[in-house]
N, C-alpha and C positions, 0 to 999 in steps of 0.2 A: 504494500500500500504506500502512496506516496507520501512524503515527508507531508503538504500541506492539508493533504484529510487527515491524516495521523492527528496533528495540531487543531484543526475544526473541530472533530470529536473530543477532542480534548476539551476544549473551550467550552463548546457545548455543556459537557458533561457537570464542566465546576457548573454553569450557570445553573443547572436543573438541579444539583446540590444545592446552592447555595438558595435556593428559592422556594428550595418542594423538601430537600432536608437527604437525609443517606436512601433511605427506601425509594427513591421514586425511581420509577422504570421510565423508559423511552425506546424508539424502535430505531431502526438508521435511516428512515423519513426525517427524523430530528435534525441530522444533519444540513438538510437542502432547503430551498425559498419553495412554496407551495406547488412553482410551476416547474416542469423540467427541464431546465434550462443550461445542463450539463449533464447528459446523458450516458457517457465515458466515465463521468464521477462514481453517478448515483450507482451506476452496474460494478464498477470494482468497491463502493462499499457494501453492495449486496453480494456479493461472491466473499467477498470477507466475513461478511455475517452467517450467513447463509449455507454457503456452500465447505468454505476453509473452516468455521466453526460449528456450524450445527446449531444455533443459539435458536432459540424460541423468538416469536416474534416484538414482544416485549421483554426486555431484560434489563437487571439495576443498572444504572449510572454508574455508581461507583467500581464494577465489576468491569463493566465496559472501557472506562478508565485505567484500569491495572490493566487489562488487555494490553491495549495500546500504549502506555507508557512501558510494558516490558518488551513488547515488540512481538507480539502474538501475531 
């Protein structure tokens, strides 16, 4: 995954922490603007989610964080 969604996700994640608190879940729709407007994005963070991880369609914040910060 590339360096700049690695960091989006990231971002993402503190804000939905820092808002909704350790428990809140989010999908990797969270990551993007409603319309699809980087198509090449959304599909390698769905192959990341999805496919390289098996994750459920909603899953914690915080989880999804450690992911990415260890380099999953």
């Amino acid at each position: 995954m590339r360096q700049s969604l690695r960091q989006k996700i990231i971002e993402v994640c503190d804000l939905k922490i820092e808002k909704k608190g350790d428990n809140v879940g989010l999908s990797f729709y969270a990551f993007f603007a409603n319309r699809n407007d980087d198509p090449v994005l959304l599909m390698e963070a769905a192959i990341w989610w999805i496919e390289t991880h098996k994750l459920d369609h909603f899953e914690k914040a915080v989880k999804i964080k450690q992911m990415v910060e260890r380099g999953d």
